[in-house]
Structures are given as C-alpha cells and as structure tokens.
N, C-alpha and C positions, 0 to 999 in steps of 0.2 A: 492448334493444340491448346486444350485447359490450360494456363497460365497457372503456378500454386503459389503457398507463400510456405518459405522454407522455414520453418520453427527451429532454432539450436538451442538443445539446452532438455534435461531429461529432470531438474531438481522440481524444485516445489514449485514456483511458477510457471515454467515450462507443462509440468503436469496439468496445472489449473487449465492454461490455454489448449494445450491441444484436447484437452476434456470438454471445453466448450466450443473448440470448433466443430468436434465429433457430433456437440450434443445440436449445432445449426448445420451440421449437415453440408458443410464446407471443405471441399477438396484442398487437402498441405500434405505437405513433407515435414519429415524429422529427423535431423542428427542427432546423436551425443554420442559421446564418448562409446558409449558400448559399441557405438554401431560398428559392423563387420569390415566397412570399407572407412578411409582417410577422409578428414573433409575435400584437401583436395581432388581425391577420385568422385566423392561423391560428389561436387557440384561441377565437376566436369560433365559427368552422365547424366546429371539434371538440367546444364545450365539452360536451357532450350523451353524449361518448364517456368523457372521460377521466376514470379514478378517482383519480390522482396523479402530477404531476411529479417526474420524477428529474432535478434540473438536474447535469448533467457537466460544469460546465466550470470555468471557474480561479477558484480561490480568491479573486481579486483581484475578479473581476466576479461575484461569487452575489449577493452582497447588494442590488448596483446592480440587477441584474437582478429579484429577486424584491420589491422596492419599487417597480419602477416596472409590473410585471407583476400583483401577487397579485390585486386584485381582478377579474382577469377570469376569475379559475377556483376557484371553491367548494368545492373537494379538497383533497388535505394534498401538501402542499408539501415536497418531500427535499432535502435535498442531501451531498454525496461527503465534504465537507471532512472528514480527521481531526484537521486545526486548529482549524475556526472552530462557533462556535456564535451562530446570527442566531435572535433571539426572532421567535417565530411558524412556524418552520419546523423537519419534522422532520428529523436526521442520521443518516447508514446509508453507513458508513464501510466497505470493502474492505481490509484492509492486506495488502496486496501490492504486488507490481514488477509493472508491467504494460510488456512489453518492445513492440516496436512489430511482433514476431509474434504470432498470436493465438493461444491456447490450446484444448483440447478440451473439450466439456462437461464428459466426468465430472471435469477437472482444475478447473475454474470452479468446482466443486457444494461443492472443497472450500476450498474460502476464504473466512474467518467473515465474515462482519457485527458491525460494531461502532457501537452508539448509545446516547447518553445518554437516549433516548427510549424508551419501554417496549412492547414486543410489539402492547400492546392497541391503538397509535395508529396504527398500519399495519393495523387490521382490513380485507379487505376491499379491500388492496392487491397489487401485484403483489411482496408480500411471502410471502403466501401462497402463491405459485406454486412460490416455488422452495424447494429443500433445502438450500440452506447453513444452516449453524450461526448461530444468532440470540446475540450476546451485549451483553448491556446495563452500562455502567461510569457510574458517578458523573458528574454536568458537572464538578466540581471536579477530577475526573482527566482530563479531557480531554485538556489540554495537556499534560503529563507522558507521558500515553499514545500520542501524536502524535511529540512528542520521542523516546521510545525506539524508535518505529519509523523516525524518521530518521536516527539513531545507528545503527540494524543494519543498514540501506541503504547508506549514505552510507561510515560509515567502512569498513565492511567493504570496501566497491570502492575506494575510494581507499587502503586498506593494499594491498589487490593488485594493483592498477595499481603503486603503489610499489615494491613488491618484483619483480614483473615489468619492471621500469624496470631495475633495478639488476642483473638477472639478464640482462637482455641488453645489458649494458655487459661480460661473460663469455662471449657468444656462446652465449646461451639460451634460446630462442624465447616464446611465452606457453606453448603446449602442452606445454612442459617439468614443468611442473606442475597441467595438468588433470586428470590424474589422481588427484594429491595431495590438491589442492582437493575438488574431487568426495569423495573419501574421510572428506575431517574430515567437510567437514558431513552425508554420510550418518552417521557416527558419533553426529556432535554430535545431529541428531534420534532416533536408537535410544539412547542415555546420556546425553546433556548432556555436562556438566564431567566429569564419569568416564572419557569417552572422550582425553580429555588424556594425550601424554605429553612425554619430553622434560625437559633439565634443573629445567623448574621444579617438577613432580611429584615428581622426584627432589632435590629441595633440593641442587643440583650448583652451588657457590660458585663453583666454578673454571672452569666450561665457561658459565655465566650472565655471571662479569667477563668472559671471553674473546668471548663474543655479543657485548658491549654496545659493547667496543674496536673490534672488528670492523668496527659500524655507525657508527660515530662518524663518518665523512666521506659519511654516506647523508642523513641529515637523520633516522635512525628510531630512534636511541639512546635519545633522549628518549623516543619513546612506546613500546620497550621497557620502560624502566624503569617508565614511569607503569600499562601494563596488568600489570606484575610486583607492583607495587605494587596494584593492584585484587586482583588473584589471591592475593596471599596474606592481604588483606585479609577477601575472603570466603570463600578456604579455610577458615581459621581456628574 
C-alpha cells in the first residue's frame, strides 16, 4: 500500500503545504478540525497508510496534541515550530512569510528546511519527495535561530509601516516607495551590506545629525541611532 504523509492543521501553513504537495503531485492526507471524523478514528482508519505526521498548527497546541495522540501512530512524528523543541518528536522548520496568498511550486522548492534533527530520521518520509534544501543546526541554537528570523520579519515590517506612516502625514502614498523598497532588498540578496549607501557609508557627520533632528518628533530617532550604532559596529 502507498505509504502518505498525514498533514494536521488547515490555518495558513497548513494551507501553503498541502498547496504544494497538490502542486508536486504527492499522494497525503489531512485532518483539522473541521474534519467529519475524531483524530482518533481517523488515524485509526489510516494507520496502515501513513509514514509521518506533519502537525501545522500553533505552536501553543503541538505539544498538547502530540501527547495525547502519539500512541496511535508508530511513525515519526514532525512538527513546523522554529521555536519549540518537544522530546520524541521530530522538527522541520520553513523560514519564511507565508502570506495568506499562495505561492508556486518552483517558488516552494526554494525554501530551506531547517531541523535540529538529522537527514537519516526522516528516512523514508515525505522528506524525500521533495527538493528543498535540507539544513540541520544545533538544539542549542535553536532559539537564537528562531529569534533572528523574527527580528528580520517583524522589525523589518514594522520600520516600514513606520516610515510609510510618516510619509503620508506629507501626502505620500505607500507606492511612493515600492520601488525603493523592492530595490534595496534585491541589492541586499546580490551584495548584502555592500550594497549600502547613503550618509552612513560615507561617514557624512553633518547630514547623519541633520537625519536624526529631523526624526526626533517620529518616534525613529532612537532607532536610528541604535542601527547606526550596529552598523559601524560591525563595519569595523
């Protein structure tokens, strides 16, 4: 019998991945909540099928879930978090923004995996089906690792919500600067930090005070200063 791989979980990532298994053409299963039958009845009526669960859902309910579930399925046990780490279970983390549009296979194909867990423990799972990039990091970095993917999320959007706030207190629109936007970060992926320019590249004293004056009734002075302070930090 076709071995599957059980998907739980129906929110935003959940949606991503069974979108992209559809879109490779890979035989799974799906619970959630909606479904008509109990998880217990239904991995009773599957157990026969599936090679490993991929629970999708919220960080808050994995654990709850896979304790009061594991014994009825004698396969390896996944789950999404980049935060958490639950003993007995393996993690096969995505870092990415998963918008609540859904993306194209070959764009899925390129977005790593990340698990403290080792290649060989997903033998034989629907790990092997697909082509993304396998990379394996320390548990010890786990949380670190987790953390700076919500640092490049988080504040990135909230500095440009911010600036775009302030920009159309000037009669600015957002598209005012999608272009701009758009530009660093293609830069930023082709150079990184090379692609920087602007007074602080240029150690410009006078157009750097005149920036920070400027912002001083934005509320973004401060973290001017504070990323000016990283940047020549690790210029250096």
């Amino acid at each position: 019998m076709n071995k599957k791989t059980l998907i739980v979980g129906s929110g935003r990532l959940a949606t991503h991945f069974t979108h992209y298994f559809k879109e490779l053409g890979l035989d799974f299963l799906n619970w959630n909540r909606q479904s008509k039958t109990s998880f217990s009845e239904y991995a009773k009526l599957h157990s026969n099928q599936i090679s490993a669960v991929y629970l999708l859902i919220s960080d808050a309910q994995i654990e709850n879930f896979y304790s009061r579930h594991k014994d009825l399925l004698s396969c390896p046990w996944v789950h999404a978090s980049g935060a958490l780490q639950i003993k007995g279970m393996l993690d096969l983390h995505p870092p990415m923004t998963f918008s609540a549009s859904l993306y194209s296979a070959s764009f899925y194909k390129k977005i790593p995996l990340v698990s403290t867990s080792g290649r060989v423990f997903f033998e034989e799972t629907f790990l092997d089906s697909l082509e993304n990039k396998f990379y394996q990091i320390n548990s010890q970095d786990k949380a670190l690792y987790h953390s700076l993917l919500v640092l490049g999320v988080s504040a990135t959007n909230v500095l440009w919500e911010s600036i775009e706030r302030v920009f159309s207190k000037m009669d600015l629109p957002p598209e005012f600067v999608h272009a701009y936007k758009s530009k660093i970060f293609e830069n930023n992926l082709q150079q990184g930090i090379a692609a920087m320019t602007g007074p602080w590249v240029r150690n410009d004293a006078q157009t750097i005070a005149s920036n920070k004056l400027a912002l001083e009734n934005t509320g973004l002075s401060d973290l001017y200063s504070d990323l000016l302070g990283i940047y020549e930090r690790t210029s250096n």
